[in-house]
C-alpha positions as CSV (number, residue, x, y, z in Angstrom):
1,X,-37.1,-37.9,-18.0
2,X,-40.2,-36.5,-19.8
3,X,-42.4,-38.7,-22.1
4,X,-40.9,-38.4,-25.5
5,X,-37.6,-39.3,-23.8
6,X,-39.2,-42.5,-22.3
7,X,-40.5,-43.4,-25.4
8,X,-38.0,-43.0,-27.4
9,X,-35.9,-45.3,-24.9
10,X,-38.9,-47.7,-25.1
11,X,-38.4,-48.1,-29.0
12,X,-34.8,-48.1,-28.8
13,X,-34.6,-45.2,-31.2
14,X,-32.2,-42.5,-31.1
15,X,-30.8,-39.8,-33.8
16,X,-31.8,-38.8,-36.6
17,X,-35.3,-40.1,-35.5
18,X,-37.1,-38.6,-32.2
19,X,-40.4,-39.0,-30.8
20,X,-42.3,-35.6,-31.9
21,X,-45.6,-35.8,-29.7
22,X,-47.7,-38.4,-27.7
23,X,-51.5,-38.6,-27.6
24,X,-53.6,-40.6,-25.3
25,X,-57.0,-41.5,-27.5
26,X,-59.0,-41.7,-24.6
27,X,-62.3,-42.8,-26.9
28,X,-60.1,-45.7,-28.4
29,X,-58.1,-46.5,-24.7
30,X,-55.3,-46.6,-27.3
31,X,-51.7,-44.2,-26.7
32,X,-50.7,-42.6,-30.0
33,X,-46.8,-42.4,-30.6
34,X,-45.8,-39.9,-33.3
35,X,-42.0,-40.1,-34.4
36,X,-40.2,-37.4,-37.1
37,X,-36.9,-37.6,-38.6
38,X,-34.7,-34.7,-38.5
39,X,-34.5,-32.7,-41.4
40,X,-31.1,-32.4,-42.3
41,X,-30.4,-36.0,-42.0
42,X,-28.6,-37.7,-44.7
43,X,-30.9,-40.5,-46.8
44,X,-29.4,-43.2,-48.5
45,X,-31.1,-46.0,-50.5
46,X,-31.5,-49.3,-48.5
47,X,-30.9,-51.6,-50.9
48,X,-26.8,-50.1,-52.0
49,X,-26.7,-47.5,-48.9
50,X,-25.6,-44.9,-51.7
51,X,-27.0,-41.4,-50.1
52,X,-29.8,-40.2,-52.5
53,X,-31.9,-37.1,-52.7
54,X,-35.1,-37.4,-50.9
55,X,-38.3,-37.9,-53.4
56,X,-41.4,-37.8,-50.9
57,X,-43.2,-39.6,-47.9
58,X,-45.6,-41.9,-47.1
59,X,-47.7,-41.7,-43.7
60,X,-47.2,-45.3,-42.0
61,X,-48.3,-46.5,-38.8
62,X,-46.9,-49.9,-36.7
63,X,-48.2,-51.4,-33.6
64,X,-46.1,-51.3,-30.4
65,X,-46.1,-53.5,-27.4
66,X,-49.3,-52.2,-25.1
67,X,-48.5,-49.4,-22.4
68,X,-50.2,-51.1,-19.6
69,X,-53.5,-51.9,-20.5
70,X,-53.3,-49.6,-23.5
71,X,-52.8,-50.4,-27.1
72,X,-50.1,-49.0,-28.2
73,X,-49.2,-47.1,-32.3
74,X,-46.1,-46.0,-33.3
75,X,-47.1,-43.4,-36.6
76,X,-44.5,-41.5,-38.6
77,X,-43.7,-40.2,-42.1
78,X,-41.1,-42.9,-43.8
79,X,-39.5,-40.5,-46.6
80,X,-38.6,-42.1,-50.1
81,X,-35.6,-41.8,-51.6
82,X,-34.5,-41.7,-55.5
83,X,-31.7,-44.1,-56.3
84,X,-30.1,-43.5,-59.5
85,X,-29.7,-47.4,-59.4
86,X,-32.6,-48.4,-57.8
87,X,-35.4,-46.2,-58.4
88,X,-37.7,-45.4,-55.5
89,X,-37.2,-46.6,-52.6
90,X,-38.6,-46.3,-49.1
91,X,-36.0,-46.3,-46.2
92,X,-35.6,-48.5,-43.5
93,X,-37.2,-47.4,-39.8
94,X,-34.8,-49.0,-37.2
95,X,-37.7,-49.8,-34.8
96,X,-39.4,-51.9,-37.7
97,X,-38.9,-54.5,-40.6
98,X,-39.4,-54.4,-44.0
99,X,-43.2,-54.0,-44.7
100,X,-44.7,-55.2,-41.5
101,X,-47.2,-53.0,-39.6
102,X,-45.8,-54.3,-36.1
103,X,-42.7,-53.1,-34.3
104,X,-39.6,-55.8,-33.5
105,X,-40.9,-55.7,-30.0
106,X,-44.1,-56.6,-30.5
107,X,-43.2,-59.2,-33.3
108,X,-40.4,-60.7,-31.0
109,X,-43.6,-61.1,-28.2
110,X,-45.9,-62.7,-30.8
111,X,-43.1,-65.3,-31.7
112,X,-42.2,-66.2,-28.0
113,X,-46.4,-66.7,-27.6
114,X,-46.4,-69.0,-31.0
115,X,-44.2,-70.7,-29.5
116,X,-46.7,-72.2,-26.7
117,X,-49.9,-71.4,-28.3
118,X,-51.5,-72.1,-31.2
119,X,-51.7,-69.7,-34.0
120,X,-56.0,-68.9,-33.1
121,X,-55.1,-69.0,-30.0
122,X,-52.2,-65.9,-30.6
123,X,-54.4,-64.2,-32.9
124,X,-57.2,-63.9,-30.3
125,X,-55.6,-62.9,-27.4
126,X,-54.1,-60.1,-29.1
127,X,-57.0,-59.4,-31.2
128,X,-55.0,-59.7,-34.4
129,X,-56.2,-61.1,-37.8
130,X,-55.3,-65.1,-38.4
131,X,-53.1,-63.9,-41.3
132,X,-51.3,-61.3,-39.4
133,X,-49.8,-63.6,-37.1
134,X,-49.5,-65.7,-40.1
135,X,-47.0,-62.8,-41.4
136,X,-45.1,-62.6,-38.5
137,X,-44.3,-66.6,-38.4
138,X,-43.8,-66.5,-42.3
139,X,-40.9,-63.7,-42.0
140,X,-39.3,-65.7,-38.5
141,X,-39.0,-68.6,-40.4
142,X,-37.4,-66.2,-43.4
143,X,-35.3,-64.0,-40.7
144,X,-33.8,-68.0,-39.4
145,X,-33.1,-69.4,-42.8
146,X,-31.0,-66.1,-43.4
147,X,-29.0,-66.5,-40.4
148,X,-28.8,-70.2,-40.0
149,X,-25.0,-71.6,-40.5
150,X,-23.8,-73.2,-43.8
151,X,-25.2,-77.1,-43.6
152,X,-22.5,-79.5,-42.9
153,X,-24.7,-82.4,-41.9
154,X,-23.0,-85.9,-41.6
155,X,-26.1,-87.9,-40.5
156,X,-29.2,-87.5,-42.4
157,X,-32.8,-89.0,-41.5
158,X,-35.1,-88.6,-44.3
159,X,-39.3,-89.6,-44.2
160,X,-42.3,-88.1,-45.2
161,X,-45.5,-87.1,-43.7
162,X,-49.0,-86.8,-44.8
163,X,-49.8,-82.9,-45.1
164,X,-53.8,-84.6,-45.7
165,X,-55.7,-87.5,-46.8
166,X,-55.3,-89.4,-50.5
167,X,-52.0,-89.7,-49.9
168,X,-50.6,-86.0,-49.8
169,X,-47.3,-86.1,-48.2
170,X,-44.4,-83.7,-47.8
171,X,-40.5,-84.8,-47.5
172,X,-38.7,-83.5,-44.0
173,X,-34.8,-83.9,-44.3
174,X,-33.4,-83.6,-40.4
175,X,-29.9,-83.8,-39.3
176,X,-28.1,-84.8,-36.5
177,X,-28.9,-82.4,-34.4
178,X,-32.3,-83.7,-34.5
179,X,-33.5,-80.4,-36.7
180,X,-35.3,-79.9,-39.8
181,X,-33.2,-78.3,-42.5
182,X,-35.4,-79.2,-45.3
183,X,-39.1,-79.2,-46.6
184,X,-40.4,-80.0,-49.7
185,X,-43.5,-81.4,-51.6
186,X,-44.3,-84.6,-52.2
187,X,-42.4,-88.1,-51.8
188,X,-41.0,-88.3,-55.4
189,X,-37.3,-87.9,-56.2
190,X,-37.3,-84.6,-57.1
191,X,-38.1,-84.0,-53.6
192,X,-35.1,-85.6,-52.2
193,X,-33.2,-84.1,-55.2
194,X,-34.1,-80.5,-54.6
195,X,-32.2,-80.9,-51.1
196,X,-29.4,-82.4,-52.7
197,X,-29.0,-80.0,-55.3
198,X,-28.3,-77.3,-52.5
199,X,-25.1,-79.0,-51.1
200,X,-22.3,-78.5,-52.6
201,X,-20.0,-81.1,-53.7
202,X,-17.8,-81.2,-50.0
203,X,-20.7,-81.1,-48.1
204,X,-22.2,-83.8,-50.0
205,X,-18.7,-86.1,-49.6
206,X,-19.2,-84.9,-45.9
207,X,-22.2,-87.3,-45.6
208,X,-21.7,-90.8,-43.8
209,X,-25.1,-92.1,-43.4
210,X,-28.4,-91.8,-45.1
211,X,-31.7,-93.5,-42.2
212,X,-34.3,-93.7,-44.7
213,X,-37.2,-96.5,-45.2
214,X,-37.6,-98.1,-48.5
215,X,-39.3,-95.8,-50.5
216,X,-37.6,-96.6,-53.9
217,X,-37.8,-93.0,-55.1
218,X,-35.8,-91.6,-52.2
219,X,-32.9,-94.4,-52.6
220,X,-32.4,-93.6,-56.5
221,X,-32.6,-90.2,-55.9
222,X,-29.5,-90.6,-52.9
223,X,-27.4,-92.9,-55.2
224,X,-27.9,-90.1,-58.3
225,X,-26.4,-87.5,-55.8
226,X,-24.5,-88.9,-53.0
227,X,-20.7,-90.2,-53.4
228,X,-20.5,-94.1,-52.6
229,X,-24.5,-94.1,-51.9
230,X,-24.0,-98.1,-51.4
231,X,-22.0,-97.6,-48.7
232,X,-23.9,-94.9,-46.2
233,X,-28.1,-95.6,-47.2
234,X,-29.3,-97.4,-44.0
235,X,-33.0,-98.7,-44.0
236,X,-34.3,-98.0,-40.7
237,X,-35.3,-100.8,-38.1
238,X,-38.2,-99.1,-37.1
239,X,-39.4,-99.9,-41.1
240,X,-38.4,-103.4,-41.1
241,X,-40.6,-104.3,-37.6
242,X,-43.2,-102.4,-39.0
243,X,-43.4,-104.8,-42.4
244,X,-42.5,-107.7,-40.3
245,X,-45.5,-106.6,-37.7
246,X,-48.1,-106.4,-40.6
247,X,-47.0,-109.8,-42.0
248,X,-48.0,-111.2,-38.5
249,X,-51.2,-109.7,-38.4
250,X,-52.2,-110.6,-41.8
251,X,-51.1,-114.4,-41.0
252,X,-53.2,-114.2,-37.8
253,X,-56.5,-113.1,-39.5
254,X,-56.4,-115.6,-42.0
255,X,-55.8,-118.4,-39.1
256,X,-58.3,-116.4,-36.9
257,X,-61.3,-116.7,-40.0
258,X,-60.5,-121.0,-40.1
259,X,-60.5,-121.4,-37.0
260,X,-64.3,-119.1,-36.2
261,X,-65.3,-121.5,-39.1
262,X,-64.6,-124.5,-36.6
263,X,-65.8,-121.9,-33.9
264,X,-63.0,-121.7,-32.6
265,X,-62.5,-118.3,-30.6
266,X,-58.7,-118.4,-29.7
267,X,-57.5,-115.8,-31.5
268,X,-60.0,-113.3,-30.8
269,X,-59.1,-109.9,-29.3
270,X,-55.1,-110.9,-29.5
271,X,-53.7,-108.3,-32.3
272,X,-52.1,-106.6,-29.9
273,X,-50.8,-109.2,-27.9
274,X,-48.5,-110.5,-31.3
275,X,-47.5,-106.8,-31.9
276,X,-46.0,-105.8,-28.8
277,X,-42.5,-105.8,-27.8
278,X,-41.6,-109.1,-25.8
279,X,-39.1,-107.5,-23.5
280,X,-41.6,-105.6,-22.0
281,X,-44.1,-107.9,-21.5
282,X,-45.0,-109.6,-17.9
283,X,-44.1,-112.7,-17.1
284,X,-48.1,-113.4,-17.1
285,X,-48.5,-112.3,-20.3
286,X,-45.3,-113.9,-21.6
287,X,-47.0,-117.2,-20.8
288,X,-50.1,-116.2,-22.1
289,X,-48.5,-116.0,-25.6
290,X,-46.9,-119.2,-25.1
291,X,-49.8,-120.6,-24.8
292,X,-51.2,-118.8,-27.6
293,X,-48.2,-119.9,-29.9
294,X,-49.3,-123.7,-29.1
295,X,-53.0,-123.0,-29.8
296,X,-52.7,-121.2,-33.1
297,X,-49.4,-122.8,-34.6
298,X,-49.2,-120.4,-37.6
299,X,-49.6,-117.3,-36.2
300,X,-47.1,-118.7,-33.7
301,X,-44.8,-119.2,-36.1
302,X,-44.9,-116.2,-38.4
303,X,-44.2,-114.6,-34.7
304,X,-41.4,-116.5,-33.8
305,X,-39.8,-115.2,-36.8
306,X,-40.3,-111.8,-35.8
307,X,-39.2,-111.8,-32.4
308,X,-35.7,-113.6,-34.0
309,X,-34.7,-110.3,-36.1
310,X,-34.5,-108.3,-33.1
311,X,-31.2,-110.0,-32.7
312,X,-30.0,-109.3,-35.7
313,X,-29.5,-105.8,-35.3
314,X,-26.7,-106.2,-32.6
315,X,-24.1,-107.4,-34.8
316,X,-20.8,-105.5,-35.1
317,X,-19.0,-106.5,-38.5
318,X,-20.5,-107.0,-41.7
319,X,-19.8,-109.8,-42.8
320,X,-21.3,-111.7,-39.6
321,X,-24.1,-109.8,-40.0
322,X,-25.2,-110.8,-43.8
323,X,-24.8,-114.4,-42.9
324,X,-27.2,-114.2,-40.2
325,X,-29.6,-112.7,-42.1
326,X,-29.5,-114.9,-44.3
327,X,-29.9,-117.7,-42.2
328,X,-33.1,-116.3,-40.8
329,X,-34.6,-115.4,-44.6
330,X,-33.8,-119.5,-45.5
331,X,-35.8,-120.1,-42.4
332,X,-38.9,-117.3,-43.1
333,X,-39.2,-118.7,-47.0
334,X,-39.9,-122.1,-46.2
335,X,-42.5,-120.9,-43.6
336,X,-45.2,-122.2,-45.8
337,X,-47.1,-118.1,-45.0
338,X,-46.7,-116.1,-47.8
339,X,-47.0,-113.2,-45.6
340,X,-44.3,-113.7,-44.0
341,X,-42.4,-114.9,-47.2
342,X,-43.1,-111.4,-49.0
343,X,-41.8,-109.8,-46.5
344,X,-39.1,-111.9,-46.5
345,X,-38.4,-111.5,-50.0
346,X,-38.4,-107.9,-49.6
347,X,-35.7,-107.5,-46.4
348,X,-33.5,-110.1,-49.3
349,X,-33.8,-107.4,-51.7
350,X,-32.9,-104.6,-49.4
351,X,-30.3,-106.8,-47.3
352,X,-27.5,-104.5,-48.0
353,X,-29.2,-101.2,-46.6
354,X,-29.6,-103.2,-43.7
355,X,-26.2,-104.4,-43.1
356,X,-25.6,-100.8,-43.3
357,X,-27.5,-99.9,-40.5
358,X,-26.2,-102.1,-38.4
359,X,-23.0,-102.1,-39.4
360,X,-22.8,-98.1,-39.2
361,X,-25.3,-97.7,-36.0
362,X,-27.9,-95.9,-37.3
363,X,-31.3,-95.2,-37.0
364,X,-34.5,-93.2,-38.4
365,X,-36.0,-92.6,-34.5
366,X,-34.9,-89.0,-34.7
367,X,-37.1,-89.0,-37.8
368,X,-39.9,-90.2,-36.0
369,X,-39.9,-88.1,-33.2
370,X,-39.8,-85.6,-35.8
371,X,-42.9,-86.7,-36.9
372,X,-44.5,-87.0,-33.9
373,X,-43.9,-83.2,-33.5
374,X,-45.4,-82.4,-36.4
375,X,-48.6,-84.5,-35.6
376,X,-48.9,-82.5,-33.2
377,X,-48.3,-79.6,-34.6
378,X,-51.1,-80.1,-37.1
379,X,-53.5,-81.6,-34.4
380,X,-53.2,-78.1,-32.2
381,X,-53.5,-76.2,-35.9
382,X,-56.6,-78.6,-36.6
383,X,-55.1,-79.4,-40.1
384,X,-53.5,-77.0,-42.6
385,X,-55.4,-76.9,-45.8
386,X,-52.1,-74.5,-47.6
387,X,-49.4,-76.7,-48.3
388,X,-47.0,-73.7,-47.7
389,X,-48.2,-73.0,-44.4
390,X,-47.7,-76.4,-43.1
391,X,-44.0,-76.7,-44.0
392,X,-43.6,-73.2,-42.4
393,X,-45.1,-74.1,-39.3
394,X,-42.4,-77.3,-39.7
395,X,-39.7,-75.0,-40.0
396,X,-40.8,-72.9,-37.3
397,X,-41.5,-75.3,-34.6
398,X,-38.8,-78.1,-35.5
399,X,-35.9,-76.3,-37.5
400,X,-33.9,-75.1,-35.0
401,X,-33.8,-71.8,-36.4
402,X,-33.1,-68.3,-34.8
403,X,-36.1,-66.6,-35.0
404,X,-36.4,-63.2,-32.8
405,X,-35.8,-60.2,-34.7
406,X,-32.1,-58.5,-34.3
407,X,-31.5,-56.1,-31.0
408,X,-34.8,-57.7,-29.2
């Protein structure tokens, strides 16, 4: 086999294109590929594949895959064609895509590195510009959208994330396969709604359960869209502990600042003590907060309160369910701590989300793993300062999506 042969087997090209000449640039340690298309091959346009007469060509060049330790360019002239439709177009080059300068090999390689390096980190060791292998992520993400299956999701977690500080956030829809299908800005409605607008009437009657927190904007926004909303919103446990958690620590401040005014220390150092699961704790440190209860009665008490909801959330039927909440919110109300009575007033108000969780065994954890992801993702990037960027990288890193180019 000689060397245009090889090559051409190395770019996976074959008729009407052939590799015309090689060139080792010794000056630049770089191999030069040059590839012709056969004169008497038929063009068509590549946007209706109707054969058109040729019109001119352009001189491109691409960047292949190194040849041992040599950088490796594929250059050829791409002719235009003249579409009576379509005007001027340039044809397609089966060892490339659309405008990119790099070949599906070397884009495939820059992926499969994204995918367990950071973006600088890509761009360096290949001595590529940060926006190049910005490109390349951009059109993965474009090339998986295209292919990904129609969206018949059943269980949806919905949240949002802080893309940077003073409260910028983005919305992340995920399904049950634990995969993003859906980005957008902000935590308004219209967020929520642009996803919903994309479903289709089945798919949305397809939908059993909605794991969302409280966030008024995403529940009106569910019942404007979603058949029998009433029925399948679920407001997350992890949300409820977390309100329930803050009320304890603001009731154990306030008792920690009257009891330093009798200098009393008691309470000092314990936030975490009050805030971390009691199953897990050792039996040392279970009597430890016993004795802590005794010492500091209110903080003791907004506690207690707590720790009963975790067995709230193992009920089976409705209806048992919504009287035993109810029993604990007559019993959090005349607490006499208005933390803990806010709170209260607030799990009243949202009682029947609740019940739904319970009742249809659902949670938002997938959505915070989710999140945890993309914490990461943004602590590797060091921040994204383009909005666009940042739910790219989501999609690329958390969507599930198929993102190799074809044949690679």
């Amino acid at each position: 086999m000689d060397e245009t042969k090889l090559y051409e087997n190395i770019l996976g090209i074959s008729a009407p294109w052939y590799v015309s000449g090689i060139k080792f640039n010794e000056g630049k340690t770089a191999v030069e590929v040059y590839v012709e298309l056969e004169d008497d091959a038929k063009l068509c346009c590549p946007t209706c594949g109707r054969p058109s007469p040729r019109y001119d060509s352009r001189s491109r060049s691409w960047r292949h895959l190194d040849t041992c330790q040599f950088r490796t360019q594929v250059h050829a002239n791409i002719p235009r064609v003249e579409c009576k439709e379509h005007g001027v177009q340039t044809i397609q080059v089966p060892w490339a895509e659309g405008n990119s300068r790099y070949t599906l090999l070397f884009e495939a390689m820059v992926i499969m590195l994204l995918k367990e390096c950071t973006l600088t980190a890509v761009s360096r060791m290949l001595n590529m510009s940060w926006n190049s292998v910005d490109g390349i992520m951009q059109r993965a993400v474009k090339r998986g959208l295209s292919r990904r299956d129609k969206l018949s999701p059943k269980h949806l977690c919905v949240d949002e994330i802080s893309f940077q500080k003073r409260h910028e956030y983005v919305t992340v829809v995920s399904d049950d396969r634990g995969c993003v299908i859906h980005v957008t800005d902000e935590r308004r409605g219209e967020s929520l709604t642009a996803f919903y607008e994309t479903l289709t009437d089945k798919q949305k009657r397809s939908i059993t359960s909605v794991s969302m927190d409280m966030w008024p904007a995403y529940i009106s926004s569910t019942r404007e869209h979603i058949p029998d909303a009433e029925k399948i919103i679920a407001f997350d446990k992890f949300h409820v502990n977390q309100h329930l958690n803050k009320a304890v620590d603001a009731v154990r401040k306030q008792e920690h600042r009257q009891l330093m005014e009798n200098g009393d220390k008691t309470l000092t150092g314990t936030k975490y003590r009050w805030l971390r699961n009691s199953a897990d704790l050792e039996k040392s440190l279970r009597c430890e907060l016993e004795s802590l209860c005794i010492a500091a009665k209110k903080t003791g008490r907004a506690w207690s309160i707590k720790e009963y909801t975790k067995g709230l959330w193992q009920y089976v039927t409705r209806g048992w369910a919504e009287r035993a909440w109810q029993r604990w919110y007559q019993w959090a109300i005349r607490s006499r701590l208005a933390p803990v009575k806010k709170v209260a007033r607030m799990i009243k108000e949202h009682l029947w989300g609740i019940v739904n969780a319970i009742v249809l065994g659902v949670t938002n954890a997938q959505a915070e793993s989710i999140n945890s992801k993309i914490k990461l993702i943004k602590t590797r990037a060091r921040g994204f300062r383009n909005r666009d960027r940042f739910k790219t990288a989501i999609l690329f890193y958390c969507g599930g999506l198929s993102l190799l180019p074809e044949n690679t």
